[in-house]
C-alpha positions, 0 to 999 in steps of 0.5 A: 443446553439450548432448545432448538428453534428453526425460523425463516425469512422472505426477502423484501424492500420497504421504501417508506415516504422520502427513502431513498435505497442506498444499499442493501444485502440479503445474504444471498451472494455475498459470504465473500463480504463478510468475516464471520470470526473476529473475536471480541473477548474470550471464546471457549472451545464450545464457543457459538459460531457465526454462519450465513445458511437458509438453514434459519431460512428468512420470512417477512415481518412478523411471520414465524421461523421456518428452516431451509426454505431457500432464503439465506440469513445470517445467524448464530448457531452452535457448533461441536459435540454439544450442538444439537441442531441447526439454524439459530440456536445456541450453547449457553455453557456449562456454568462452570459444572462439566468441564465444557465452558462455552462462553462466546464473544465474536463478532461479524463484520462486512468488509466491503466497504459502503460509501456514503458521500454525499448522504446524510441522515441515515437509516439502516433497516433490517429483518431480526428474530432472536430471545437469548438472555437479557443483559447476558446473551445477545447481539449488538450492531456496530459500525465502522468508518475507519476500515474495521479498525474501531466499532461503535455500537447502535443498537442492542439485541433484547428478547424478541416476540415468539410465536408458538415454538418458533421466532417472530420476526421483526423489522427493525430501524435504526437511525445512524449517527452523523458520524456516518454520513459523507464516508468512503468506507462504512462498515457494518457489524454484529457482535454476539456474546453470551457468558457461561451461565448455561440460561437462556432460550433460543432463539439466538440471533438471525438477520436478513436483508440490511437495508440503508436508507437517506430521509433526504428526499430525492430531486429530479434529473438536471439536463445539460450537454457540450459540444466542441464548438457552438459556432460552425460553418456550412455542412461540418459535423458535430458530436454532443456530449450528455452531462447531465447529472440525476439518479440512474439517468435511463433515457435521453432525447435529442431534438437537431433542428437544421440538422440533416440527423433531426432526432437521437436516443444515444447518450452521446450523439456523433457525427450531426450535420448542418448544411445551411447558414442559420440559428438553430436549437438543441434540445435535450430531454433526460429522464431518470428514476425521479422525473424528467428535465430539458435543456436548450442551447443554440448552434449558429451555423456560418457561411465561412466562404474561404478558410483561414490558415494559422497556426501556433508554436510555444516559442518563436525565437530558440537557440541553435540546435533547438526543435519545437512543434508546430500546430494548426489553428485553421478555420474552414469548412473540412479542411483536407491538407495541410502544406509546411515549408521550414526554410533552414530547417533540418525538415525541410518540408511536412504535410502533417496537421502538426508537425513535431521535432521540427530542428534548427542547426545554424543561426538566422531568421527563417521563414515557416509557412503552411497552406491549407486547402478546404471545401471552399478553397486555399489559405495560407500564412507565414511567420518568421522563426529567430535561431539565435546562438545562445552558447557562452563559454563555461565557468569552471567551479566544483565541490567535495565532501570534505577539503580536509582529509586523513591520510588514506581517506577517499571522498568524491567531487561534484561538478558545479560548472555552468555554461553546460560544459561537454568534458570534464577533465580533473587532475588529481595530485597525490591521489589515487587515480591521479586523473579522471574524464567523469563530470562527478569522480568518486572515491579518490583516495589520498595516501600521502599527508601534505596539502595538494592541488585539485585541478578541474578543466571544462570545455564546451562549443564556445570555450574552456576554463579552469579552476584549482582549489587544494585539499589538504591531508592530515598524518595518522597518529602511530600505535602498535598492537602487541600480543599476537596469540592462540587461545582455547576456546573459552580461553583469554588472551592479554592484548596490549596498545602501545600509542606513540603519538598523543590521543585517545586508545580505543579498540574495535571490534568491541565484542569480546573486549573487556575494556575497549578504551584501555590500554591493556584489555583482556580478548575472549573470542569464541572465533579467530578475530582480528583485533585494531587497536586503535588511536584518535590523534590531536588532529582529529585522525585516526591510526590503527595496528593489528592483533591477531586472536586465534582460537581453536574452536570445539563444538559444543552442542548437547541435550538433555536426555531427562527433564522434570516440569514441576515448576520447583525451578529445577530441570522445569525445561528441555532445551538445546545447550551448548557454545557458539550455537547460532541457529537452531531448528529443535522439534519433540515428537510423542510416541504417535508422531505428532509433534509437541513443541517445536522453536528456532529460539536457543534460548526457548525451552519445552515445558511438558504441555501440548495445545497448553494441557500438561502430558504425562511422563512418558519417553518422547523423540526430538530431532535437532538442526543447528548452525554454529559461530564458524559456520559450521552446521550438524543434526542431532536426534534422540530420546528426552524422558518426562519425568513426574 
């Protein structure tokens, strides 16, 4: 068995020259991002576990391992009766001697995912102590860029320095491949293995603090803003938006000259005045984790004198019954009212800045005017709307699933008409229904061979029309079923197709049947059944009869009160037996109560082993649910003897 080794960390970031962090993790408060238990191979019952615990407390590069002291790391410990100890140690096996095998191969996987696009050349740095078995037991890091689904391993575990009993920990780089760089979703794993040779020497495998790193060096902030407009009148007011782009942007600068608001310290200043006509400066200044930028725009500031009503519309000609919305284009200084006159519109008037849903019902040219008001006055403007009358009349047109039908074959009806028609209404000769007022009639069916008009009417506010087209409707072919009967069950029964017209027999259901496409078949149903025989016609139709089976059900449901597991393929199984199960719920008991076997499959069988360990014989308990072919459904319990 391995020694026991108890070894520590300290948490700390190291920023070598051109690094900058991406992300980092110290085991601290992060057990919910990792999966300690995927396995990689074969793991015995006295298997190595993965564990995240001060228990192999972290210490800073190259100091000696220390347990418990309140830094968490993520190690490999032991587990079970043989474990003795914690931290990172671990059980190296039996070597095959004492029946306690604990060969191991599992890994630990984060599953929080680590973007990184937009970064290249990657380095992940982390702390590890660790000595194992060389080639035999140790760790490997992997990552993944598909979600965990595939790992590709980076780095391999090789016996680590000691330092008088304990690990000596190290600080390890890694350069990551360029298969890495620019991911949405990057993972990390590490995967430990030791076989059952029982050799080796703790420690086992402890990490702390992964760090990922860019090489790329990181560049200054780059200032720049919006606004709404850079051109303004006398006393408006104007808001500013940051966009500027950098790492971590923590301070912004605004310098307003002309602006009654001079300076600001807000990402996005608001509400910033000018009350005089002239040319004036905006200075941004930002700062972030790499140094500081600044930007300058102009603002012109105009006297604008009297506003200026506008306004604008997506068309100005529409049809009859249309409605459109209107928005303000004005210009001026505060503009506080807005003044609509809609002449032949069904609104009349608004005082919204833009109106909506603004109808015309009747035909001709009208006139739509909007006056403004601002700081410095009246405005107003007038355009002409054109309401033309854009209805014609319909054109009646339609098509079905097929126009070629069996007698007795429903299909439906697609209205294709144009001109937007506003009823509908179809006649349907020799068909059931005979009328219909939908746009689209389904499942009109006809039950009668013959040829037949289809006749389908539209209206609309400028007129009607109307189209015929003829479905025509094929005769069934004639066939008889003869040999009506009542079986037992498990019985046979001779059916016989007697077919009057030319074609093809076939019967359905084919289940039972013992040739479906003969004339004469024998029927061996474990359930009443109806049988059709059946007759494809020189015309593609298909005529039917009917022969009634009818079986006088018994049921049929037994188990085996003896079974003998000894692999001489006789009696090796305990199952349910029976006719006509569907359904079964069959579960063993042992003596204690607890339950050996238990399966919803018939054709299952327990085969004397629990947990895969063969029990001895002995008188255990079974209960049984089951539903058969009728529908009907019982329980049965009782005792099965083991036999050796």
């Amino acid at each position: 068995m391995k020694h026991i080794l108890l070894f520590t960390s300290l948490m700390m970031f190291s920023l070598s020259f051109g690094q900058t962090l991406i992300w980092n993790d110290d085991f601290e408060a992060t057990l919910a991002n990792w999966n300690l238990t995927i396995p990689t191979g074969t793991n015995d019952a006295n298997a190595n576990i993965w564990t995240i615990s001060d228990e192999e407390g972290g210490v800073a590069p190259p100091g000696c391992g220390v347990a418990s002291n309140g830094n968490k790391t993520l190690h490999v410990s032991c587990q079970g009766a043989l474990c003795m100890g914690t931290g990172a140690i671990y059980y190296a096996g039996d070597a095959g001697m004492f029946g306690q095998p604990g060969a191991t191969n599992k890994r630990a996987a984060l599953i929080a995912p680590i973007a990184t696009t937009g970064q290249t050349q990657l380095e992940l740095v982390f702390d590890w102590i660790g000595v194992g078995q060389a080639g035999q037991d140790f760790a490997e890091l992997e990552y993944s860029i598909d979600g965990g689904i595939t790992w590709n391993i980076i780095w391999s575990q090789t016996p680590g320095n000691t330092c008088g009993a304990q690990g000596e920990w190290k600080e390890e780089t890694v350069t990551l491949p360029v298969a890495t760089e620019n991911q949405a979703d990057l993972r990390f794993a590490f995967n430990w293995k030791n076989d059952n040779d029982g050799a080796g020497t703790d420690p086992s495998f402890a990490v702390n603090d992964l760090r990922l790193f860019t090489t790329v060096a990181a560049s200054g902030p780059v200032a720049d803003f919006t606004t709404a407009n850079f051109t303004i009148c006398e006393s408006d007011c104007i808001s500013f938006t940051d966009a500027s782009t950098g790492t971590n942007v923590s301070a912004w600068n605004w310098t307003f000259n002309g602006a009654t608001t001079p300076s600001s310290t807000n990402q996005n200043p608001t509400n910033i005045c000018y009350p005089t006509a002239g040319t004036y400066d905006v200075i941004l200044s930002v700062t972030d984790d790499n140094g500081t930028d600044n930007i300058t725009y102009q603002i012109t500031v105009n006297n604008c004198g009297t506003p200026n009503a506008d306004f604008t519309t997506p068309s100005f000609t529409i049809c009859e019954n249309d409605c459109i919305d209107f928005s303000d284009a004005s210009t001026g200084t505060n503009v506080s009212a807005w003044s609509w006159a809609f002449t032949g519109a069904d609104t009349p008037t608004s005082t919204s800045q833009n109106p909506t849903n603004i109808c015309y019902s009747t035909a001709g040219n009208y006139n739509v005017t909007l006056t403004i008001t601002d700081d410095n006055g009246t405005d107003d403007v007038t355009y002409q709307i054109i309401v033309n009358s854009c209805s014609t009349p319909p054109m009646a047109a339609f098509s079905a699933d097929t126009m070629l039908v069996c007698k007795n074959d429903c299909i439906s009806f697609t209205d294709m008409s144009t001109g937007n028609p506003t009823s509908w209404s179809w006649t349907f000769d020799g068909a059931e229904p005979a009328f219909s007022n939908l746009q689209n009639p389904t499942n009109i069916c006809f039950d009668s061979a013959g040829v037949f008009d289809v006749t389908l009417t539209v209206t609309n506010d400028s007129g009607t029309d109307q189209i015929i087209n003829s479905i025509s409707v094929l005769d069934l072919p004639t066939i008889y079923g003869v040999g009506d009967t009542i079986i037992e069950m498990g019985g046979a029964a001779m059916l016989e197709a007697v077919p009057i017209d030319a074609g093809t027999v076939f019967w359905t259901p084919e289940d039972d049947l013992d040739c479906p496409t003969c004339i004469d078949v024998i029927a061996t149903p474990l359930l009443s059944t109806t049988y059709y025989p059946s007759l494809i016609g020189m015309n593609g139709c298909i005529g039917r009869d009917t022969v009634l089976v009818l079986v006088k059900f018994k049921e049929v449901v037994e188990v085996p009160s003896a079974f003998s597991p000894n692999g001489d393929g006789v009696n090796d199984f305990s199952r349910v037996l029976g006719v006509g199960i569907t359904k079964i719920d069959f579960k063993i008991y042992n003596r204690y109560g607890q339950m050996v076997f238990s399966t919803t499959d018939l054709n299952e069988g327990w085969d004397g082993t629990m947990n895969g360990e063969v029990l001895n014989q002995g008188v255990f308990v079974y209960t049984l649910s089951f539903e058969l072919i009728d529908g009907s459904s019982g329980e049965k319990s009782g005792n099965i003897t083991l036999v050796k």
